[in-house]
C-alpha positions in Angstrom: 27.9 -10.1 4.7 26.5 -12.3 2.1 22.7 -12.9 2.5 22.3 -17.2 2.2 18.7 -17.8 2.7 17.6 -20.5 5.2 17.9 -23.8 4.3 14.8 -24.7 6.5 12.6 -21.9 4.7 10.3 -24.1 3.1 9.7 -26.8 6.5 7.4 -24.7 8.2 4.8 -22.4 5.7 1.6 -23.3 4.4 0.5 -22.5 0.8 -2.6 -22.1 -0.4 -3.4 -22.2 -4.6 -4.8 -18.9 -5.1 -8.0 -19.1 -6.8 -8.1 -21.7 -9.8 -4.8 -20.7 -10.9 -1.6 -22.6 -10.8 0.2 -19.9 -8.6 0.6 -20.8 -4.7 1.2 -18.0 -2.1 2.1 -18.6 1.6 -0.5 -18.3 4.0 1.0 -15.4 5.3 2.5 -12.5 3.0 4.3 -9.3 3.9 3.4 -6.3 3.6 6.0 -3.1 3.2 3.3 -0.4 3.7 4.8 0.8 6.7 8.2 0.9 8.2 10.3 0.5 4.8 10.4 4.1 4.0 12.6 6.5 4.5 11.7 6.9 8.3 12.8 3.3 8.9 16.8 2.0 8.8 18.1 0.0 6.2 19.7 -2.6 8.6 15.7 -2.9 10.4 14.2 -3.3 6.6 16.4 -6.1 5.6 16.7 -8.1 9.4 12.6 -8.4 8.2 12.9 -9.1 4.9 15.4 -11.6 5.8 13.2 -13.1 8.7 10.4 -12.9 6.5 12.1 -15.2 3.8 13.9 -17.3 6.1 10.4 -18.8 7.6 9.0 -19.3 4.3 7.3 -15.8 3.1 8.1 -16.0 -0.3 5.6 -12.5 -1.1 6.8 -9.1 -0.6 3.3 -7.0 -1.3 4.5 -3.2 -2.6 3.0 -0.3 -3.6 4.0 2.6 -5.6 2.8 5.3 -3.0 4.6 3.3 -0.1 7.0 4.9 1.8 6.8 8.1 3.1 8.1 9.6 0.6 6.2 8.2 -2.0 8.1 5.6 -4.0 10.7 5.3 -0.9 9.6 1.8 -0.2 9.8 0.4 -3.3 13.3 2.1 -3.5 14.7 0.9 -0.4 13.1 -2.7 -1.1 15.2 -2.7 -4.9 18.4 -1.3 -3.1 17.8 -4.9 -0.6 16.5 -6.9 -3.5 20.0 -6.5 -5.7 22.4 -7.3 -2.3 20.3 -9.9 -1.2 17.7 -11.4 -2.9 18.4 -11.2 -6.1 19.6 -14.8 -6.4 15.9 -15.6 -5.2 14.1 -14.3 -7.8 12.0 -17.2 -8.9 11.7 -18.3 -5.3 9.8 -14.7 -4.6 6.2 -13.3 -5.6 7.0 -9.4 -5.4 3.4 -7.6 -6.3 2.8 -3.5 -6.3 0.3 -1.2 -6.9 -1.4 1.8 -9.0 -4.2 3.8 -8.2 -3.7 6.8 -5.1 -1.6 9.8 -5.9 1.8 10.0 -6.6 3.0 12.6 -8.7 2.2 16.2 -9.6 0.3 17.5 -12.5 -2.9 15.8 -13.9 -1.4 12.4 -14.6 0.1 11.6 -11.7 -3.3 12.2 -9.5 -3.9 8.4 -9.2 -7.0 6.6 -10.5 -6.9 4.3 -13.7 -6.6 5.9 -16.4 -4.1 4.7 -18.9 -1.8 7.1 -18.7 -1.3 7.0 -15.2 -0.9 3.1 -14.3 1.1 1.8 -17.0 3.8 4.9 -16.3 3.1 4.0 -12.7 4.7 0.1 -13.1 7.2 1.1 -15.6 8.2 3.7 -12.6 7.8 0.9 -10.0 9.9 -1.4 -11.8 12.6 1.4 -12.2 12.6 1.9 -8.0 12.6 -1.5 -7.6 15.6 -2.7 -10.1 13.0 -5.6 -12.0 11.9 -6.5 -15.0 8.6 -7.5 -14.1 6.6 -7.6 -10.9 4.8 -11.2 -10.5 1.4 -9.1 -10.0 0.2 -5.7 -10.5 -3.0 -4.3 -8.9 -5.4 -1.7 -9.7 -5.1 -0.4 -6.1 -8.8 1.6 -6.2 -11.7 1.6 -8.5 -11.8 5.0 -9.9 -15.1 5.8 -10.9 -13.7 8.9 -13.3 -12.3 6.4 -15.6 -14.0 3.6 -17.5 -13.2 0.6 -16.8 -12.7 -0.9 -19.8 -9.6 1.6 -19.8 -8.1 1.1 -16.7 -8.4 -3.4 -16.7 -7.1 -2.7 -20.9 -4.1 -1.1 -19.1 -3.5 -4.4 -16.6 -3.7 -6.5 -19.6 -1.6 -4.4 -21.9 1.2 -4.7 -18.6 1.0 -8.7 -19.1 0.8 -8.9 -23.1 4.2 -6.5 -22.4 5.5 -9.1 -20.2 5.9 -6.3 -17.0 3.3 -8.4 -14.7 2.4 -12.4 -14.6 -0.4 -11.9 -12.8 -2.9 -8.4 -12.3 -5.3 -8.3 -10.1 -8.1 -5.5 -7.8 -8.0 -4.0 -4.5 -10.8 -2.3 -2.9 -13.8 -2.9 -5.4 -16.7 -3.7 -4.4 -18.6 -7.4 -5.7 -20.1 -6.2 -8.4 -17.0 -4.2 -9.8 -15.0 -7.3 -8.9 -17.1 -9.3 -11.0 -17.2 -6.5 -14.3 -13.2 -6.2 -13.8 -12.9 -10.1 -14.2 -15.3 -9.8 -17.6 -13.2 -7.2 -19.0 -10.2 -8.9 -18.1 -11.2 -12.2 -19.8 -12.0 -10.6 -23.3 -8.4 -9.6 -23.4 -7.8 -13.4 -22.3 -5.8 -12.2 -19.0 -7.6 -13.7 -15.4 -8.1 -11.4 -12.8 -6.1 -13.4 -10.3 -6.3 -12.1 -6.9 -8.2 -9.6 -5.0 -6.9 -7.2 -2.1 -9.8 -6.2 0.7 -8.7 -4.9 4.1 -10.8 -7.3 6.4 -10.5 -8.2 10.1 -12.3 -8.4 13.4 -13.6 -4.8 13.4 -13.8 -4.4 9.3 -15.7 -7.6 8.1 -17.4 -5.9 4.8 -15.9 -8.8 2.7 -18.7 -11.6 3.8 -21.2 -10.0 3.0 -20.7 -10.4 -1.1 -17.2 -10.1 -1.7 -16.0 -14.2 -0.9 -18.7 -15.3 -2.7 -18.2 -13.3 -5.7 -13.8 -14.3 -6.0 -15.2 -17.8 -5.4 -17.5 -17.8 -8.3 -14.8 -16.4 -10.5 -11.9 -18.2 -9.2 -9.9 -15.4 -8.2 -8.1 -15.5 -4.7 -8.3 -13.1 -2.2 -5.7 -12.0 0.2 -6.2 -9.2 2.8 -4.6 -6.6 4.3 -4.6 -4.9 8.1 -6.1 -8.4 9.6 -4.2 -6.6 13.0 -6.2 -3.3 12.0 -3.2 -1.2 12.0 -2.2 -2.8 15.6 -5.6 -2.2 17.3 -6.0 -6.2 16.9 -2.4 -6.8 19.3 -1.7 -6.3 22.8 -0.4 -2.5 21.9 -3.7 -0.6 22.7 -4.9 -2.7 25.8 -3.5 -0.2 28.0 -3.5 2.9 26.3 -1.4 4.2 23.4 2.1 4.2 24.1 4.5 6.4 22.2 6.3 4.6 19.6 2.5 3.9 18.3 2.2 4.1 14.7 -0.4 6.9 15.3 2.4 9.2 16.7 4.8 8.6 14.0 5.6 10.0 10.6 3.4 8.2 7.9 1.2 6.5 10.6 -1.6 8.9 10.1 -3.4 6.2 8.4 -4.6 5.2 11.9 -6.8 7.5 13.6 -7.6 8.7 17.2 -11.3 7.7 16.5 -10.7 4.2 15.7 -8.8 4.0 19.2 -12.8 4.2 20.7 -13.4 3.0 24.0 -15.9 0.9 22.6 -13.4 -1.2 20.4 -11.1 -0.9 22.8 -13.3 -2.6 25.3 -14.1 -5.3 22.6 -10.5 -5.7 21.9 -9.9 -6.5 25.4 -12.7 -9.2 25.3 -11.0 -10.5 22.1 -7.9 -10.5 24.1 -8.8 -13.3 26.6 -10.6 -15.4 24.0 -6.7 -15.7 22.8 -5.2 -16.0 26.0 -7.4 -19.1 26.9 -6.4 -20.3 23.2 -2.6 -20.2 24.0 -2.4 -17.4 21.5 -1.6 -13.8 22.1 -4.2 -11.5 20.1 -2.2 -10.7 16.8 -2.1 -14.5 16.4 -5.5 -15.0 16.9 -6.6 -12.1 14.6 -4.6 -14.1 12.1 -5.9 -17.1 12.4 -9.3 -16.0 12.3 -8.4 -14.0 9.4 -7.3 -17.6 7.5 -10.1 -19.4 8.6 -12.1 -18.8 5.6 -10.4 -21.3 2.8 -11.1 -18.3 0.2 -8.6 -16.2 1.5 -5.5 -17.4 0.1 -3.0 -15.7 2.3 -3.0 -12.4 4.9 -0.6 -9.7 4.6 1.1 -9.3 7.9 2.6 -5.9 8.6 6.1 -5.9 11.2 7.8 -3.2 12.5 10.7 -5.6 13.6 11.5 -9.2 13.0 10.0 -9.9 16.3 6.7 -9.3 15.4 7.3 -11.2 11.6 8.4 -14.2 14.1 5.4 -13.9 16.2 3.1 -13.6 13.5 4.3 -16.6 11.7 4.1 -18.5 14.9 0.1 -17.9 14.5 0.1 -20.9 12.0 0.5 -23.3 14.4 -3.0 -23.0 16.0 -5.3 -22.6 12.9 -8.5 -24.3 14.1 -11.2 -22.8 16.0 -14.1 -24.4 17.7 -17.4 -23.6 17.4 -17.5 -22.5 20.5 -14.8 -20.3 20.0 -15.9 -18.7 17.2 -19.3 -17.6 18.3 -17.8 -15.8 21.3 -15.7 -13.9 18.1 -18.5 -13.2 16.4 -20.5 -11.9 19.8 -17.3 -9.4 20.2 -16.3 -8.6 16.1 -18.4 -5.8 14.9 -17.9 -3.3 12.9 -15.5 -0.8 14.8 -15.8 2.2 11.9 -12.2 2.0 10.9 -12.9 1.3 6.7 -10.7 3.8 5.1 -11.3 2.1 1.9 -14.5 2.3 2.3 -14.9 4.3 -0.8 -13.2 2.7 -3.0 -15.5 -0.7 -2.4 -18.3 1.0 -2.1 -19.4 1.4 -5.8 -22.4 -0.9 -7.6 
């Protein structure tokens, strides 16, 4: 059947301008790095893309690893994008990545070299059926790779008309701020930076905010659920469809199931109830709080979940109250995986 977009898709979502650019992006994105490989159905991945759209998320947020298999998300994504979306194109900000492995032999290893991330996008655009992607990330700082070469390869994919917009995820302040430098001798911003930052991971205060502000980049993160452990999915246990028990959900890890978050977690939990909010909402909102993040990439493994997400922006505000009993509950739960990559002066 025909895919006609909601009439209604704009009523409801809040933008925010990202950075000092012109570009708006909705205060909630999604994010295809689970559940649209080749593990999920086709009919699941486009019910959520659909959803997503039809409340007003105009930003699908890709990667070139995505899947598993590598490359299957973006695949499946381009195989929706031409049967449904395709008459949406300037309505959509569709982003993906470069910078973790992906193909055998030397070049294909990940990182930044030149080499590597422009055949990476003109690979990604391939999958995906595009002519350009509206932005393209360096997805890690690679500290093999000077970084003169690897932001000289984001600007060479603008001058080349494959990306709008480029952008970072995962460096730390300081590389944040060099990136931007580089960037601007070759006359291209740095638009937008991608941290993972929630309850439990909160690394991004310390230096990060200040540092996009100052350069007027935006900022959206990703896993402000922490790969679920921020929902009502782990209060009780771990049930069996968890994302830790299936294919491509290693990415979450026994150890960051602790008792000790999972005690906080619990305490989060009632702060939200008494809110009117179950604890995925809150985690959002709490997530968005912070007018330098632009928008949060949600993560859905039905349209459910995209609905109850969304429904998040409806209680935005927190008291003060409120947010010192957060802060008394969010600490650091150990469950960086990125840590790494961010972690380099």
């Amino acid at each position: 059947m025909t895919y006609l977009a909601s009439p209604q898709r704009y009523e409801a979502m809040q933008y925010r301008t990202c950075g000092r650019s012109g570009l708006k992006l909705p205060l909630m994105s999604l994010g295809l790095w689970h559940n649209f490989g080749d593990t999920n159905t086709l009919a699941s991945q486009r019910d959520m893309l659909r959803t997503a759209f039809d409340l007003g998320i105009t930003h699908f947020d890709l990667a070139n690893n995505y899947g598993p298999p590598y490359g299957a998300a973006e695949t499946n994504f381009g195989h929706l994008y031409k049967e449904d979306f395709k008459p949406y194109r300037d309505e959509l900000i569709v982003s993906t990545k470069a910078g973790w492995d992906m193909w055998p032999g030397p070049y294909g290893q990940g990182g930044g070299s030149r080499k590597y991330v422009l055949a990476s996008l003109d690979q990604s655009l391939q999958r995906m059926g595009l002519d350009y992607v509206d932005i393209f990330y360096s997805h890690r700082f690679d500290p093999d790779t000077p970084l003169e070469e690897t932001m000289g390869a984001l600007a060479h994919a603008v001058q080349q008309g494959k990306a709008l917009y480029v952008g970072v995820s995962s460096y730390s302040a300081e590389k944040t701020a060099e990136a931007a430098r580089l960037l601007a001798e070759w006359k291209v911003p740095c638009l937008i930076h991608q941290p993972s930052y929630n309850m439990l991971n909160r690394w991004i205060e310390e230096d990060l905010l200040d540092t996009l502000a100052s350069q007027g980049m935006g900022c959206i993160t990703f896993t402000a659920l922490a790969q679920g452990i921020l929902s009502d999915k782990y209060l009780n246990g771990i049930p069996e469809d968890a994302r830790i028990n299936r294919p491509g959900g290693g990415s979450l890890q026994k150890a960051h199931l602790s008792d000790e978050n999972l005690e906080r977690v619990r305490g989060l939990n009632e702060i939200a109830k008494a809110r009117g909010q179950t604890l995925a909402q809150m985690a959002l909102a709490w997530v968005l709080r912070d007018p330098r993040v632009t928008s949060t990439l949600i993560g859905a493994s039905s349209s459910a979940q995209i609905r109850e997400n969304v429904a998040a922006l409806q209680n935005l505000g927190f008291s003060a109250r409120e947010l010192a009993d957060i802060d008394a509950l969010a600490k650091e739960g150990a469950i960086n995986l990125w840590a790494g990559s961010s972690s380099h002066k």
